[in-house]
C-alpha positions as CSV (number, residue, x, y, z in Angstrom):
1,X,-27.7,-2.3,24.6
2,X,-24.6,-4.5,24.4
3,X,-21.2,-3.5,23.1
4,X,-21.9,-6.5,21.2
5,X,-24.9,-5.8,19.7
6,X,-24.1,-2.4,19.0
7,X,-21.4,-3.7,16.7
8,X,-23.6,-5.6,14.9
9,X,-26.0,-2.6,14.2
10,X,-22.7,-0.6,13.2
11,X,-22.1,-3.0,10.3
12,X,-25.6,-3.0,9.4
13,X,-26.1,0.8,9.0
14,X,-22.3,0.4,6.8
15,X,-24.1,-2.5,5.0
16,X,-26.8,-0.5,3.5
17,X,-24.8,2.2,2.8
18,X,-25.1,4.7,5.6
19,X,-22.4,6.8,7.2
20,X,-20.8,6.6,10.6
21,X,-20.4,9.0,13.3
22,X,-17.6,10.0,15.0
23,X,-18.2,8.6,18.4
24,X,-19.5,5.4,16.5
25,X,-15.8,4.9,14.7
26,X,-13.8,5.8,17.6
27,X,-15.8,2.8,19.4
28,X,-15.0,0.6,16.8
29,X,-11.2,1.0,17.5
30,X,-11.6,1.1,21.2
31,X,-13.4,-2.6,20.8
32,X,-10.5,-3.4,18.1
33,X,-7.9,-2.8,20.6
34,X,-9.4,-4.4,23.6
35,X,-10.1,-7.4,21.9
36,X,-13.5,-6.9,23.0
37,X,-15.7,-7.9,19.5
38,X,-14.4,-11.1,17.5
39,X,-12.3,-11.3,14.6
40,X,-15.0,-12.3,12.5
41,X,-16.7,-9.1,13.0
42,X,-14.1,-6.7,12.7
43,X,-13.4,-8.9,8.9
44,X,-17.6,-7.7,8.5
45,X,-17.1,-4.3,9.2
46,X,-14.1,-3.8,7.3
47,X,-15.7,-5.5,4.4
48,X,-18.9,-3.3,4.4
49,X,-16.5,-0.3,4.1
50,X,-14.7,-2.1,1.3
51,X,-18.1,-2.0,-0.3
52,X,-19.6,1.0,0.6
53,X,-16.8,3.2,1.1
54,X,-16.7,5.8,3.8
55,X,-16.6,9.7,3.1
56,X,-13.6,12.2,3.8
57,X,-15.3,13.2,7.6
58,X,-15.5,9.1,8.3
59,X,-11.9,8.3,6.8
60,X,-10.8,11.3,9.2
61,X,-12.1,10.1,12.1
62,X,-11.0,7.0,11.9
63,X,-7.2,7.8,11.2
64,X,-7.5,10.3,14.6
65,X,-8.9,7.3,16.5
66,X,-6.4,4.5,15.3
67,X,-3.5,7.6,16.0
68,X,-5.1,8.1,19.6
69,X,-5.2,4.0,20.1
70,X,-1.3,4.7,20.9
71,X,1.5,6.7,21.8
72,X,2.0,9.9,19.8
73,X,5.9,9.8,19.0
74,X,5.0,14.3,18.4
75,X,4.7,14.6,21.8
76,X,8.1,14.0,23.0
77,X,9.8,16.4,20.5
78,X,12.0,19.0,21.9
79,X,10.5,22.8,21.3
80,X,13.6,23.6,19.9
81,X,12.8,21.7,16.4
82,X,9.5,19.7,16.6
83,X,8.3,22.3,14.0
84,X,11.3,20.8,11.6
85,X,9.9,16.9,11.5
86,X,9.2,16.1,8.6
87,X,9.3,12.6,6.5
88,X,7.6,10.6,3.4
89,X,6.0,7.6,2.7
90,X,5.6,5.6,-0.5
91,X,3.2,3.3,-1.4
92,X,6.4,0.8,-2.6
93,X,7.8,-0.1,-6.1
94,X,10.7,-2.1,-7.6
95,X,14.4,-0.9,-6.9
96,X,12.6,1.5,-4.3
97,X,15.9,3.2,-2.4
98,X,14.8,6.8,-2.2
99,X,14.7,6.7,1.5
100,X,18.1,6.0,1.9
101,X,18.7,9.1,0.2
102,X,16.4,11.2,1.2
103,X,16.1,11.1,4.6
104,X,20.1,11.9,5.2
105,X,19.7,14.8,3.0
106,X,16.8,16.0,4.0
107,X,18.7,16.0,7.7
108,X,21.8,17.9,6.4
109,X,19.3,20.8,5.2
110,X,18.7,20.9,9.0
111,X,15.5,19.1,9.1
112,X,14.7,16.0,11.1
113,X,13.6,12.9,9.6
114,X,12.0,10.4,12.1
115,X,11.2,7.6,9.5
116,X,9.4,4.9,10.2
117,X,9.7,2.0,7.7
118,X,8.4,-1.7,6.9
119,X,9.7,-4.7,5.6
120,X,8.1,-6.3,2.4
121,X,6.1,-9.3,1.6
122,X,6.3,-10.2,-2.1
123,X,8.9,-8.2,-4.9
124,X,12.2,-7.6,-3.4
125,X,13.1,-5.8,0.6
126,X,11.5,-3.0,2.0
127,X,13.7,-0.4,3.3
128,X,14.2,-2.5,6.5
129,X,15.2,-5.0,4.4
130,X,17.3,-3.1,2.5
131,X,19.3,-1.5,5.7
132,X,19.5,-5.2,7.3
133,X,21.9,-5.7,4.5
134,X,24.2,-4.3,6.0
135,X,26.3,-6.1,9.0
136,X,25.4,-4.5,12.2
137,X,22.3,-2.2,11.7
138,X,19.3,-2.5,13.8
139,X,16.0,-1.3,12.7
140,X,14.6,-2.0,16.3
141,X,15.2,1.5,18.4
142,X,13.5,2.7,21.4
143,X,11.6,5.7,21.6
144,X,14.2,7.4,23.8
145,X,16.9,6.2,20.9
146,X,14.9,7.8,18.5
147,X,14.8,11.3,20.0
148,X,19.0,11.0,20.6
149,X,19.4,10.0,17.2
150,X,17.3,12.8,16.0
151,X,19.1,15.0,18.3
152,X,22.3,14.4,17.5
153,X,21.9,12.9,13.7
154,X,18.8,14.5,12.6
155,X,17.5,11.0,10.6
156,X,17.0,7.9,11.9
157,X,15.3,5.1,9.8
158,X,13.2,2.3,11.8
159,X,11.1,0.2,12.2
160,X,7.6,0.5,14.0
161,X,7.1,0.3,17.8
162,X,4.6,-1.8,19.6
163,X,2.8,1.5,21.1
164,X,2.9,3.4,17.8
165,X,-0.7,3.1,16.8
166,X,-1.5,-0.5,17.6
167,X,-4.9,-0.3,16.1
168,X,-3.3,-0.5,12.3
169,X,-1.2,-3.9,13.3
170,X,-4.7,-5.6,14.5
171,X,-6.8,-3.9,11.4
172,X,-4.1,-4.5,8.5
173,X,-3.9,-8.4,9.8
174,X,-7.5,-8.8,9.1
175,X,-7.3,-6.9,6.2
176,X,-5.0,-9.1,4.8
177,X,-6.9,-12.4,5.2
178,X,-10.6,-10.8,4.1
179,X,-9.9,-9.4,0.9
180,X,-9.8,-5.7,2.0
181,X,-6.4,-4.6,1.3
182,X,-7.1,-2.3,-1.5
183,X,-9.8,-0.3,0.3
184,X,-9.0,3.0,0.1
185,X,-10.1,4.6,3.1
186,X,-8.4,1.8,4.8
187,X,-5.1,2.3,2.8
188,X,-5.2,6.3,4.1
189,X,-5.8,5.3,7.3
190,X,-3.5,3.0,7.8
191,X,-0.5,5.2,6.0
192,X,-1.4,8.1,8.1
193,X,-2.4,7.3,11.3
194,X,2.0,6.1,11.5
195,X,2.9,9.2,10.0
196,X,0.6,12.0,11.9
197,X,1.7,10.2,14.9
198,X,5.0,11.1,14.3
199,X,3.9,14.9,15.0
200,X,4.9,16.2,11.2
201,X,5.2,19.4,10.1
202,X,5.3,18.4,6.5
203,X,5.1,14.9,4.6
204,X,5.3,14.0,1.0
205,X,3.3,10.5,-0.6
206,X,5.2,9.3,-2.9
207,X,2.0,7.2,-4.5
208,X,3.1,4.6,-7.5
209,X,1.4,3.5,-10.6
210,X,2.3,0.7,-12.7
211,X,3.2,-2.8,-13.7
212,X,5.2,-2.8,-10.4
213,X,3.0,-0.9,-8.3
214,X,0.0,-2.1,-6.2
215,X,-1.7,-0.9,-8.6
216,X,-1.2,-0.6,-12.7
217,X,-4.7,1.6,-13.1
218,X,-3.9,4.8,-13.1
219,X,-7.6,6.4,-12.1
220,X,-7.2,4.4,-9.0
221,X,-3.9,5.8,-7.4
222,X,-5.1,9.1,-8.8
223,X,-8.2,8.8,-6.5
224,X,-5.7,6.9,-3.6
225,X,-3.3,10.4,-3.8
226,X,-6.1,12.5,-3.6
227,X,-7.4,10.7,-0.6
228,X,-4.0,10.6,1.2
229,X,-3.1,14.4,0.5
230,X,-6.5,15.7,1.1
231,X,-7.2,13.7,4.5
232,X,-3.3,14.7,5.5
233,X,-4.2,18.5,5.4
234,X,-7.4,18.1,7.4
235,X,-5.0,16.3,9.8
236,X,-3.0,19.9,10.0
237,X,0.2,17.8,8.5
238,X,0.9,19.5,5.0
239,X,0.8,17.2,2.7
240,X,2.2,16.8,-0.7
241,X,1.6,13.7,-3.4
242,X,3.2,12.4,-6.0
243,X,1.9,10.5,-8.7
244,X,4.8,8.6,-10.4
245,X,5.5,5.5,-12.7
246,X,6.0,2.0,-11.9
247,X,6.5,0.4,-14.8
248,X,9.9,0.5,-14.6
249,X,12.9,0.1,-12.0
250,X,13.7,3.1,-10.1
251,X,17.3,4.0,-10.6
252,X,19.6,1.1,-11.8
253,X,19.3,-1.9,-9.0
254,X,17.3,-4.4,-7.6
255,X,17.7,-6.1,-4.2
256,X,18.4,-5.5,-1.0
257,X,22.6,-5.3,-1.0
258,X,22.9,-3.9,-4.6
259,X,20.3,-0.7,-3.6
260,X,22.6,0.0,-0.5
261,X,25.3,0.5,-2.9
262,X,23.4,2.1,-5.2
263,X,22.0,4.3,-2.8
264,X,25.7,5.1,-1.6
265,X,26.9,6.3,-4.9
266,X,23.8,8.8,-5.0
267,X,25.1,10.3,-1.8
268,X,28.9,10.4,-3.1
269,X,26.7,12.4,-6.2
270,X,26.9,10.0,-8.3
271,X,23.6,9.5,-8.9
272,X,21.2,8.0,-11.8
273,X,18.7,10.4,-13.1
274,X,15.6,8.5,-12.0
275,X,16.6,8.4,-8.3
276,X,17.6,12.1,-8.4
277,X,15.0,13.0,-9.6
278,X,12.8,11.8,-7.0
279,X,15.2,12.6,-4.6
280,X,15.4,16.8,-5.1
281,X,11.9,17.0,-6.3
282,X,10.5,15.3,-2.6
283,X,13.2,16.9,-0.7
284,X,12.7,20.4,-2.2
285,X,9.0,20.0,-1.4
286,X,9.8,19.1,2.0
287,X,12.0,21.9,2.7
288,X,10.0,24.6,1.3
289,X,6.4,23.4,3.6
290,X,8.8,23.2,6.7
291,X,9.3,26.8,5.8
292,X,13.7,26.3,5.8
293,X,13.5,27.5,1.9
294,X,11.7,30.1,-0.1
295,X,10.2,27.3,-2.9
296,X,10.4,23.8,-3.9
297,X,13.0,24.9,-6.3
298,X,15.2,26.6,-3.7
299,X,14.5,23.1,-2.0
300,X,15.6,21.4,-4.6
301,X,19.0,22.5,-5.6
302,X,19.7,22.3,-1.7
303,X,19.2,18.9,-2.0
304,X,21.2,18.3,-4.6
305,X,24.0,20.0,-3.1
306,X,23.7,18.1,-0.2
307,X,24.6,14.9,-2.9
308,X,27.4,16.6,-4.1
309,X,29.0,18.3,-1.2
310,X,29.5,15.1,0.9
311,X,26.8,16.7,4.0
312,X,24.3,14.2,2.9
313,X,26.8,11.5,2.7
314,X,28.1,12.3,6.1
315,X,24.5,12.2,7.8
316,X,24.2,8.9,6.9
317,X,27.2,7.6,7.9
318,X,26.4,8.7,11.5
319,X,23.1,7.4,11.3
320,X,24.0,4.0,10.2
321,X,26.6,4.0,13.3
322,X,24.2,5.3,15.4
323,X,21.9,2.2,14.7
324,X,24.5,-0.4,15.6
325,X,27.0,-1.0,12.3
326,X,30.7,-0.7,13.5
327,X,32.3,2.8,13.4
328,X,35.1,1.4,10.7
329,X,32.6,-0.7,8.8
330,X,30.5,2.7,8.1
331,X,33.4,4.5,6.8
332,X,34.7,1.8,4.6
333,X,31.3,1.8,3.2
334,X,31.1,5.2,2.9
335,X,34.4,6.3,1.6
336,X,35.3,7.4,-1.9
337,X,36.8,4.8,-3.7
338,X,36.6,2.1,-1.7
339,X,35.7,-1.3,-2.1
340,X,32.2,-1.7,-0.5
341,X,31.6,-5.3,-1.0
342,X,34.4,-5.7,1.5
343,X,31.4,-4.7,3.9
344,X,28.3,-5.9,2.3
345,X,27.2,-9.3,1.3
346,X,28.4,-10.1,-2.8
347,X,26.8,-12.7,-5.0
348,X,29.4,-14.9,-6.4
349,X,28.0,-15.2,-9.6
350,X,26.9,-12.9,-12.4
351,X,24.6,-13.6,-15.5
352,X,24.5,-10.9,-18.5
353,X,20.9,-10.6,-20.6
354,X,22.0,-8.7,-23.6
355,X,19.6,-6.8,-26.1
356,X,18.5,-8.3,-29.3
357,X,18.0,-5.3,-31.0
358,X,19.2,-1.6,-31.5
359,X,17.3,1.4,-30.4
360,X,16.8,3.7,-27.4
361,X,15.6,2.0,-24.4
362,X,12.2,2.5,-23.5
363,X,11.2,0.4,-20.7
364,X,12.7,-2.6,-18.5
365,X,9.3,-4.3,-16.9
366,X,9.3,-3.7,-13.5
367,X,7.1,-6.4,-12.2
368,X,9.3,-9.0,-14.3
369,X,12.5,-7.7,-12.5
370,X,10.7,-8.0,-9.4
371,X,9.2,-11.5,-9.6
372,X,13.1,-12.6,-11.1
373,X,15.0,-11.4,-7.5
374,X,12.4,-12.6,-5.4
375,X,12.3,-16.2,-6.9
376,X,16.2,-16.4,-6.4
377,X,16.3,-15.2,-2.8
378,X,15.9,-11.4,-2.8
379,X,12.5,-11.3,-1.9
380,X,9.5,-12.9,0.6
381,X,7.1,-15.5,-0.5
382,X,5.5,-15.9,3.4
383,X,6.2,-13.6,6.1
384,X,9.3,-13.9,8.2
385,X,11.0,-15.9,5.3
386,X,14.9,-15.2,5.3
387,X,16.2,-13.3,2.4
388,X,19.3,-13.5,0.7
389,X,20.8,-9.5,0.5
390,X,23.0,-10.5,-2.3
391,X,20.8,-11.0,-4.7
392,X,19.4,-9.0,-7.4
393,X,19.6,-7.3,-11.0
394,X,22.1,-4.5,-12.0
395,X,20.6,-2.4,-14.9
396,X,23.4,-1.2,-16.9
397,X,21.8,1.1,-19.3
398,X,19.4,3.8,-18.5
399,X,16.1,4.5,-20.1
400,X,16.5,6.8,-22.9
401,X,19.7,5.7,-23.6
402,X,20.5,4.1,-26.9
403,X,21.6,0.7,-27.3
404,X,23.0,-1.5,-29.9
405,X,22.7,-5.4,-30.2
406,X,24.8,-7.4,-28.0
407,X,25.1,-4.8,-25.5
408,X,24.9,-5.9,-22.4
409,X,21.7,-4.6,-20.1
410,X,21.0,-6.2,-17.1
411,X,23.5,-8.1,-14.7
412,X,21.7,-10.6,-12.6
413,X,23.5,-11.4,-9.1
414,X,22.8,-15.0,-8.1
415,X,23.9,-17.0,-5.5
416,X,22.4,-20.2,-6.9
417,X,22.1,-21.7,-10.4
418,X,19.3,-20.3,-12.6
419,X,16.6,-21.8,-14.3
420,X,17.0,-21.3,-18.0
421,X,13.4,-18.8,-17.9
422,X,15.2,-16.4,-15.6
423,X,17.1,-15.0,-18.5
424,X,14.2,-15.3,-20.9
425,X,12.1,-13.7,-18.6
426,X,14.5,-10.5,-17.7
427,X,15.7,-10.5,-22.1
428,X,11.4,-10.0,-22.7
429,X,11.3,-7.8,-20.0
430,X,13.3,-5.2,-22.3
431,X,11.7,-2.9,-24.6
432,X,14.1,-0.6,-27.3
433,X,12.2,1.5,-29.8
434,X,13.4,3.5,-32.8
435,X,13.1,7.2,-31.8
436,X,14.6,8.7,-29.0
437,X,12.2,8.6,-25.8
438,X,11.8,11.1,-23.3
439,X,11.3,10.0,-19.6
440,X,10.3,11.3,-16.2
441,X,9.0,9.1,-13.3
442,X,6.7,12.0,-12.0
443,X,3.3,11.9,-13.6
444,X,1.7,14.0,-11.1
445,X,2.0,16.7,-8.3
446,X,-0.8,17.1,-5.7
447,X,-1.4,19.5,-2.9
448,X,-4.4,19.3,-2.2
C-alpha cells in the first residue's frame, strides 16, 4: 500500500469518526515533515480532527511525535540543574507583560527559565515584540547561547529555533489558512510539544478568557485548560493552569515600549495589583512543583520579595545584556529613578479620554484597547508588518478604584494624528458603576 494511499485511508477512518493509533499519528508527522503527502491533504486531516476531535491517548501521541520531529532542547541540560527548568506559557491577552516579570524572578529564586516566546499577529506585540523594543536585544540565540545564558543568568527569553519541533511550524501554517485554528487537540499540541521539548520540570498555562482573549466563552477555555494541564502531566511535566479574565487589560499599559516600562517598574516593586498578582501566584506555583519551596504560598511571597529586593530586577538586567542591549543602556533602563525614555522609543504625542461619570471603575474593554494600538501602529495587521514600539494606551486608574468626572483615565501615545473614533472608541470602552467592585484576574486553578 502506498504512503499515499495510506494517508488517504487515515483521513477517512478520522472522517467517520474513528480513532487513530499511535504508529498511525506518528506517520502522519513523519510524512508532514518530509514533505512527503501534499498540503491539501494535511488541510483534510487536520480538518477531520477539527470535526471529530481526537481523545486524550490520540492528542498525546501526537504532541510526542511533533516533540520527537526535532531537537529536544532537555537533552543538553547540565545534571547539575536540568531538574530546576521550569517556564509558562499563555494563551495571550491585551497588555500581556508577565513574562518579563516572571521569568527574572522566577531565575533569582534559583530556577532556570529557558523561555521560548512568539511574536503576535493581530492586538498589540508578543513578548518578542515587546523585548525588540528595546535598542539592542536579540530574540535570535543559538542553542549553545541558550545554555550560557541559563548558566550564568538563569532566564533567557527567545524566540524559536528552526530544529525545535519543526512539525508545529508546517502544521500551525496550514492551520491557519483551513479554518482549524481553534481545534483543541491541535491548540495542546502545538503549546506543548515547544514546551516538553524544553525538558521541564514544571510549567504553568496561563489560559485566558474574555473579550480580549481567543476566546470570550468561558466553557471553551475551561475545556482548552483541562486539555493542556491534563495532557502536560501524562507528558511527566507537572502542569499547572490558570483560568483568568480577559476582559480587561492586564496591569496598566498597552504596547510594546509602554509594557517594557511597565514591566520595569514591577521589578523596581512598584507594581500594579493585576500584574502582581499573576506574577506571585505563577511563580509560587512554579517554585513549589520544582520542589525549591514547601507550598505555593511559600512560593509566592518569594516572588514577591524578589520584586522588592532588587534580585529580580538584577536578573534581568543581565539577561537583557546577555541578549545583545549595551551594558550602559541596560542599567540606565534599569536604574531607580532614571529617565527610561532616554533608552526606549517615546511617542511624541499624548491624548487624555476622561470619564463621563463618577463611580468605581469596573472594566476598561480589552479588545477595544487592543484594536485602538494596533490601528495606530502598535500592532500587526499581516505577518512581518513593522510595528511602531511607541505606541499604545496608559491606564491611569485601576479597576476598583473610584473615579470622579473629568478625571482623566487613559493616556493614548500616538505618533500620528488620530481619527476622531479613536477617543470615542477608548471613552465607550470604560465602564464605572455605583458600588465598590471587587476584582481578581484568576477565575480558576487547575492541576489536573
Amino acid at each position: 500500500m502506498s504512503a499515499n494511499h495510506n494517508i488517504v485511508s487515515l483521513i477517512e477512518r478520522k472522517r467517520n469518526g474513528e480513532r487513530w493509533t499511535n504508529e498511525e499519528i506518528q506517520h502522519i508527522v513523519t510524512a508532514v515533515c518530509r514533505k512527503s503527502i501534499q498540503e491539501s491533504q494535511i488541510g483534510a486531516l487536520l480538518m477531520a480532527v477539527r470535526l471529530k476531535d481526537m481523545d486524550t491517548e490520540e492528542t498525546v501521541a501526537l504532541t510526542t511525535s511533533m516533540i520527537n520531529s526535532g531537537r529536544v532542547l532537555g537533552d543538553l541540560w547540565p545534571d547539575e540543574w536540568r531538574h530546576l527548568v521550569v517556564d509558562k506559557h499563555s494563551t495571550g491577552g491585551v497588555g500581556d507583560k508577565v513574562s518579563l516579570v516572571l521569568a527574572p524572578a522566577l531565575a533569582a529564586c534559583g530556577l532556570k527559565v529557558p523561555m521560548i516566546s512568539g511574536r503576535s499577529l493581530g492586538h498589540t506585540g508578543g513578548t518578542l515584540d515587546k523585548l525588540e523594543s528595546i535598542p539592542g536585544y536579540n530574540v535570535i540565540q543559538s542553542t549553545d547561547a541558550v545554555v550560557r545564558i541559563l548558566n550564568e543568568v538563569g532566564c533567557c527569553i527567545v524566540g524559536q529555533t528552526e530544529d525545535l519541533v519543526p512539525a508545529d511550524r508546517i502544521i500551525y501554517g496550514i492551520r491557519d489558512v483551513t479554518a482549524t485554528v481553534d481545534s483543541i487537540p491541535l491548540i495542546v499540541a502545538s503549546i506543548l510539544s515547544k514546551k516538553v521539548a524544553e525538558g521541564l520540570r514544571a510549567l504553568v498555562l496561563d489560559i485566558k478568557v474574555g473579550k480580549g482573549a481567543m476566546s470570550s466563552n468561558e466553557d471553551t477555555m475551561h475545556r482548552l485548560a483541562k486539555a493542556l494541564v491534563s495532557t502536560g502531566n501524562r507528558l511527566n511535566t507537572k502542569t499547572t493552569g490558570f483560568l483568568t479574565s480577559m476582559n480587561s487589560p492586564i496591569g496598566k499599559t498597552v504596547g510594546n515600549a509602554l509594557e517594557v516600562a511597565e514591566a520595569i517598574q514591577c521589578l523596581q516593586g512598584q507594581g500594579s495589583r493585576s500584574l502582581v498578582e499573576l506574577i506571585t501566584k505563577q511563580g509560587g506555583q512554579l517554585l513549589s512543583d520544582a520542589q525549591l519551596t514547601a507550598s505555593s504560598t511559600d512560593g509566592e511571597r518569594r516572588i514577591a520579595e524578589s520584586l522588592t529586593d532588587g534580585s529580580a530586577l538584577e536578573r534581568f538586567q543581565k539577561m537583557i545584556i546577555a541578549q545583545g542591549v549595551n551594558s550602559k543602556k541596560a542599567e540606565e533602563l534599569c536604574r531607580k529613578g532614571a529617565d527610561i525614555w532616554t533608552v526606549l522609543p517615546k511617542a511624541d504625542m499624548v491624548s487624555n479620554v476622561i470619564a463621563t461619570t463618577s463611580g468605581y471603575l469596573s472594566e476598561i474593554d480589552a479588545l477595544t484597547c487592543a484594536n485602538v494600538c494596533r490601528d495606530l501602529g502598535a500592532g500587526r495587521t499581516m505577518a512581518g508588518q513593522a510595528l511602531d514600539f511607541a505606541v499604545g494606551l496608559e491606564i491611569v486608574k485601576e479597576l476598583g478604584d473610584f473615579v470622579r468626572e473629568g478625571d482623566v483615565i487613559i493616556k493614548l501615545h500616538h505618533t500620528r494624528p488620530l481619527d476622531p473614533n479613536h477617543l470615542d472608541r477608548l471613552r465607550d470602552s470604560i465602564s464605572v458603576d455605583k458600588c465598590p467592585v471587587e476584582y481578581s484576574l484568576i477565575l480558576e486553578q487547575l492541576t489536573s
